[in-house]
N, C-alpha and C positions, 0 to 999 in steps of 0.2 A: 209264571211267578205271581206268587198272590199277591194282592193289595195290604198291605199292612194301616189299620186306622190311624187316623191321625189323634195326634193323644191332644185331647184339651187344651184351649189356651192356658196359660197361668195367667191368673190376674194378680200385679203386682199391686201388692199396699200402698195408699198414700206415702204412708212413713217412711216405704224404702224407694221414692222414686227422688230423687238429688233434687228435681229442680222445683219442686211443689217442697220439699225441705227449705229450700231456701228462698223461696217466697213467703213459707212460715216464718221463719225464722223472723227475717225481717221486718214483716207484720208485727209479730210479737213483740221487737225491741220498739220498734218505733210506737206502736199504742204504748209503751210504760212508757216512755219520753212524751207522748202526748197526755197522758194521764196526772205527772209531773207539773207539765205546762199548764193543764186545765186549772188544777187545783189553785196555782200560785195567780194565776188570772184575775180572778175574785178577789184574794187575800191581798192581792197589790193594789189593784181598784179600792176596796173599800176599806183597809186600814193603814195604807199609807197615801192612797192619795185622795181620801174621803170622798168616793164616788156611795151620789145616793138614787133613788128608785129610779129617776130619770137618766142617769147618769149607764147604771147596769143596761137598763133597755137598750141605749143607743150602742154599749158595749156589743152586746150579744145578736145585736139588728145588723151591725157591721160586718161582723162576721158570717152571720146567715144571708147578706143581701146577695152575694153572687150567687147562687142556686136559683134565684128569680131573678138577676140581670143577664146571664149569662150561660145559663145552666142550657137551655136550649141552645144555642150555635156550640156548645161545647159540643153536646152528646153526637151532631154531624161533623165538627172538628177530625173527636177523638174515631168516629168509624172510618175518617180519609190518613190518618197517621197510626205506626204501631203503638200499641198499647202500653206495653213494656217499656219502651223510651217513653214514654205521654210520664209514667210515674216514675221513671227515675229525676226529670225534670222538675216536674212535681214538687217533690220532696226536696231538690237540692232551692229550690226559690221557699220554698217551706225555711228552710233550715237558715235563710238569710235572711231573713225577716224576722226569723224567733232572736237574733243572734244580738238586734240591734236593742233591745229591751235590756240586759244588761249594760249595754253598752252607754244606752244615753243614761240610767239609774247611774252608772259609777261615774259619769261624767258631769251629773246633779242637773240635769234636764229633763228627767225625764215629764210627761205631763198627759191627761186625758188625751188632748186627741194625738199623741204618740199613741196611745191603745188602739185609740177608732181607726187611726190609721194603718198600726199592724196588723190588725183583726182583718181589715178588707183584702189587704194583701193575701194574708194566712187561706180569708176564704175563697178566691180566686185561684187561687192553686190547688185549693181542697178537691174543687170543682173538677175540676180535670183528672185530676190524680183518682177521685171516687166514680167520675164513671169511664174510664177507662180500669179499675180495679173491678169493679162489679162486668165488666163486658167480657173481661181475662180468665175469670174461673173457665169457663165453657172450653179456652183456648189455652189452655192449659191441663185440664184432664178429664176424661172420655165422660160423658153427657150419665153415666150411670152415675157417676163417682162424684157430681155436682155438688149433690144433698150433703154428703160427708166431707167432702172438700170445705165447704158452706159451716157446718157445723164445727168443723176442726178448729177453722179461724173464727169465728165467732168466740167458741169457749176460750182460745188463747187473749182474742180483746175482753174479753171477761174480766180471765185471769191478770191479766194488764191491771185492769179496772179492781180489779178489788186489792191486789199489791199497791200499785200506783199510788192513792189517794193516799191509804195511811202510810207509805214510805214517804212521800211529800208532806203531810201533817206532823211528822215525826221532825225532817230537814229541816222544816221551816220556825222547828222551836230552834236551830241550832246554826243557820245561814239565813239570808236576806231573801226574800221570793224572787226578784234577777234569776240568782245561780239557779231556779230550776227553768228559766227560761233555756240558760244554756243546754242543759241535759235535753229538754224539749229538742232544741235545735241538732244534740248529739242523734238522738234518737229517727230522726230523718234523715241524717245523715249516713246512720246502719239500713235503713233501710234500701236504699239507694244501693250503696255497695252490693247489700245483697240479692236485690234485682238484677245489679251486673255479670250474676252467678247464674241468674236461669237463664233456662236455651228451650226455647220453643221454637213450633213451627209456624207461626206467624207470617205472612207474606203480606206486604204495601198492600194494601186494598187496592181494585182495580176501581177507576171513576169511569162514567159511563162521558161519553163528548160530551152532550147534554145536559151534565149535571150542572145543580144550583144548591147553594145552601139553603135556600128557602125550602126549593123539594124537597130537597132531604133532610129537612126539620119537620116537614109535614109529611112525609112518609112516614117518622117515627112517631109523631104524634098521632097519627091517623090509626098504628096499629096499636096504639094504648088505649083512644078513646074505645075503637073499635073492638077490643075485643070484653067478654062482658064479665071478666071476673078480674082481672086486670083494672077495669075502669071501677069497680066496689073496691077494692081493697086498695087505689088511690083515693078514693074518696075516703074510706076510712082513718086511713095512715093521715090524711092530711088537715083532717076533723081534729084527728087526735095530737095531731104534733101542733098547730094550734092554739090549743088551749094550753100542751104541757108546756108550751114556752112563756105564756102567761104566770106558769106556775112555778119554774126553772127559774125564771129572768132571779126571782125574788128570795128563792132560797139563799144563797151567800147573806143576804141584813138579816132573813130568820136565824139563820143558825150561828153565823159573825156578830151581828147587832141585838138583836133582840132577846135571844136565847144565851149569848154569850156563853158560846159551845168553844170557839175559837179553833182555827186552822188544824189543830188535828182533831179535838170533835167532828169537824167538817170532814175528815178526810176519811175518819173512821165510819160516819155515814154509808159516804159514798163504796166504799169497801166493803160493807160488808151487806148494801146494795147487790152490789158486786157480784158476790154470792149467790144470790138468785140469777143472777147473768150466767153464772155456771153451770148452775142446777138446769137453768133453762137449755144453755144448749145443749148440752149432755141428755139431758130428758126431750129432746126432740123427738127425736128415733123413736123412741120406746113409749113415750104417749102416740103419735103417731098410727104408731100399729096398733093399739087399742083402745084407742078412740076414735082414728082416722085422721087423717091430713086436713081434709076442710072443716071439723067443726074444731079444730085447735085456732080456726083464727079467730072467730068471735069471742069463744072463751077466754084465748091470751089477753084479747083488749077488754074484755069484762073484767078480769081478776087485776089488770094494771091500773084501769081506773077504779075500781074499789080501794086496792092497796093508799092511792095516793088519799084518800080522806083524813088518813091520819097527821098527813104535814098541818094541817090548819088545827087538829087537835091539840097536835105537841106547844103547840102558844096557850093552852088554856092548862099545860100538865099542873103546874104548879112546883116542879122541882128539873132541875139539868138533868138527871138520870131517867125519870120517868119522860123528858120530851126526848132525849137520845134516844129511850128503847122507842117510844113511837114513830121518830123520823124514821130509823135504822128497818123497824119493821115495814115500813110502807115502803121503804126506797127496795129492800129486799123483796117481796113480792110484786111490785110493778115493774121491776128487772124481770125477773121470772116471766112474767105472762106475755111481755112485750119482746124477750127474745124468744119466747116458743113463737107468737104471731110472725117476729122476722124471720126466725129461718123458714119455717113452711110457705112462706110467701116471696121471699126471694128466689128459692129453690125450682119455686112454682115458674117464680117466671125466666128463671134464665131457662129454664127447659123448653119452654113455649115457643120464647122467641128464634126466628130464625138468627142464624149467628151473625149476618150482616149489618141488623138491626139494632143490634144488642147496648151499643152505644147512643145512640138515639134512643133507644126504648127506655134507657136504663136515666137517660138527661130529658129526658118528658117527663117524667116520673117525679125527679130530684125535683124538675122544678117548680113542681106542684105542692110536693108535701113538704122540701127544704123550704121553698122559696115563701109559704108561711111565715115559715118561723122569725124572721124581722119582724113580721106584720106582729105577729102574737109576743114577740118579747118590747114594742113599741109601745104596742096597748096595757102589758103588765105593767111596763115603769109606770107611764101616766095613771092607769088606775088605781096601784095601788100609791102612788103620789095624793092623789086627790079624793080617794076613798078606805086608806087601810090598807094593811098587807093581808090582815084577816078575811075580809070581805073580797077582796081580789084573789086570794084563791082559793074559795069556793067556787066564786067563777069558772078560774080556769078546771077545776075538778067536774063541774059539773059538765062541761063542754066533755072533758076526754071522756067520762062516760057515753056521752052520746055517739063517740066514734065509734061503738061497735054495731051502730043500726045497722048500716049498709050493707056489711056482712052477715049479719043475723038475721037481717030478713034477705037473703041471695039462696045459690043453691047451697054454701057450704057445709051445712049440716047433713043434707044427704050426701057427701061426697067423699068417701072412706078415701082414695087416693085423688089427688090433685092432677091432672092430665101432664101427658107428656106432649115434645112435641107430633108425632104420630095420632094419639089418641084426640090431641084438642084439633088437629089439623080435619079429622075424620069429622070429629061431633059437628064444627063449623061446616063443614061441607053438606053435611045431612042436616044442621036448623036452616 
């Protein structure tokens, strides 16, 4: 009897596999609920409860402080618990915290540090829930299908991000910024549900007797410093986030205060930012291949910090229309270059690391280039408190340029593909 061939696998699409659907899914609701929330953040702070340059910083320091208090024993936390329960939880403490923001506004309490103190909340759970989210892609679909899986969600928080803003800028001529706190809190709440819908093969991490949380915060730190294109492109990312929070902290008084664009000029900014957020992921792929994967990172942070020149412009335009097209412009091409930079560089690295790591590698990381970002939205309030919003972000402008040394002077420009884990395992073996 002869042997009959085995006929090819079929490799099934993302789109028709159920439970990467409904891990989308719920990404996507939950960024438009977070996108929602974002907006009304600002617009509650600064035209109802008159938060000014110091007042933002502390705002937005709050929020990004757990990525630097916490972000490392998280990343060992989340690789000793399943991942999938880590962000259903996540989200439902997400979703209780967004909930109280209405609550104390319609009960005539509400006050700054109700913010400071929701923000820390918010970010302590963020913590958890992002690097347990960034460890999941790999564990959830096969190490080819990373990059696409990486790019699918991306462009869907894009698409969040450029709907979101101006649907919130629209609500907010028409309800109180609270109610989008609620949606906020709705929007974690889909998500949650629909984590309760995927089924993965995920099993309880095995702990070795001997295990320590300290080891195993220095195991995963040990393979970040250590490996040498991982350690440039934290350095970058963290140069760069840095300064952009210097420059971030400030926008809400430029375009609320100064420019008196108001809540949906704001929102329409950031939308059609957005934009370039789309263009960017969708255009991964395909500059990629004809440019190559390593030299898209330098260039993405060269073309993000160019774009952003124009925010400190748009103060000198001389009319609302001509500072909107300059915000709108810069916010739209520094989306662009900075999600071409994230997906080839997340993708890079979830490939790399081995999968037990993945949590720790991914909360080394966070707490490096998140855990700035306090530091850089501290230094924006006060500086531009004591010297200008002007002169403060040039500042921070001039800094995100400088984020893309690292990687422009690295190997990435000769590196048409970015290694996998296989080929980085071999190179490291042989330097």
């Amino acid at each position: 009897m002869g042997i009959t061939p085995s006929e090819p696998a079929t490799v099934v699409p993302l789109v028709r596999r159920p439970s990467f659907v409904a891990f989308w899914t719920g990404q996507g609701v939950s960024q438009l609920g977070v996108q929602l929330g974002q907006l009304a953040l600002p617009v509650l702070a600064v035209n109802l409860l008159g938060a000014r340059e110091g007042d933002l910083g502390v705002l937005n320091a709050a929020s990004m402080a757990a990525f630097l208090v916490v972000g490392l024993p998280a990343g060992a936390w989340v690789d000793r618990w399943l991942k999938r329960r880590t962000m259903i939880r996540a989200n439902l403490v997400r979703m209780a915290a967004m909930l109280a923001v209405p609550l104390l506004a319609w009960a005539g309490a509400l006050q700054m540090w109700h913010l400071f103190a929701i923000a820390a909340v918010v970010g302590v759970a963020t913590v958890f829930f992002d690097v347990a989210y960034q460890s999941y892609i790999p564990l959830l679909v096969d190490r080819e299908h990373v990059a696409d899986a990486n790019g699918k969600l991306e462009a869907t928080a894009q698409v969040s991000r450029l709907g979101g803003p101006a649907l919130g800028g629209f609500l907010l001529t028409l309800v109180s910024a609270p109610v989008l706190f609620a949606a906020e809190a709705g929007g974690y709440l889909a998500s949650a549900l629909c984590l309760t819908r995927v089924h993965d093969s995920e099993l309880t991490p095995e702990r070795p007797d001997d295990s320590s949380l300290v080891r195993e915060i220095r195991e995963g730190a040990a393979f970040v410093v250590g490996h040498p294109l991982i350690r440039r492109i934290v350095a970058s990312t963290a140069i760069g986030n840095l300064f952009s929070s210097i420059v971030y902290v400030l926008m809400p008084l430029v375009v609320l205060r100064d420019l008196g664009l108001g809540p949906a000029g704001f929102g329409a900014v950031l939308s059609i930012g957005s934009v370039g957020g789309v263009i960017g992921a969708m255009a991964a792929p395909w500059l990629a291949a004809r440019v190559g994967e390593g030299p898209l990172l330098p260039l993405g942070l060269m073309a993000g910090g160019a774009a952003v020149v124009l925010f400190p412009l748009s103060l000198l335009a001389g009319s609302a229309p001509a500072a909107f097209a300059m915000l709108a412009t810069g916010e739209f091409f520094m989306s662009l270059g900075v999600v071409v930079y994230n997906v080839m560089q997340v993708s890079m690295r979830q490939r790399v690391c081995p999968p037990r790591l993945l949590g720790r590698m991914n909360a080394s990381i966070r707490c490096v280039v998140w855990g700035v970002m306090p530091i850089g939205s501290l230094l924006g309030g006060w500086i531009g408190g004591a010297f200008g919003i002007g002169p403060t972000l040039w500042v921070g402008i001039g800094g995100m340029l400088c984020a893309c040394v690292p990687v422009a002077i690295g190997p990435f420009f000769r590196l048409r593909r970015l290694p996998d884990a296989e080929a980085d395992l071999s190179a490291r073996q042989s330097g």
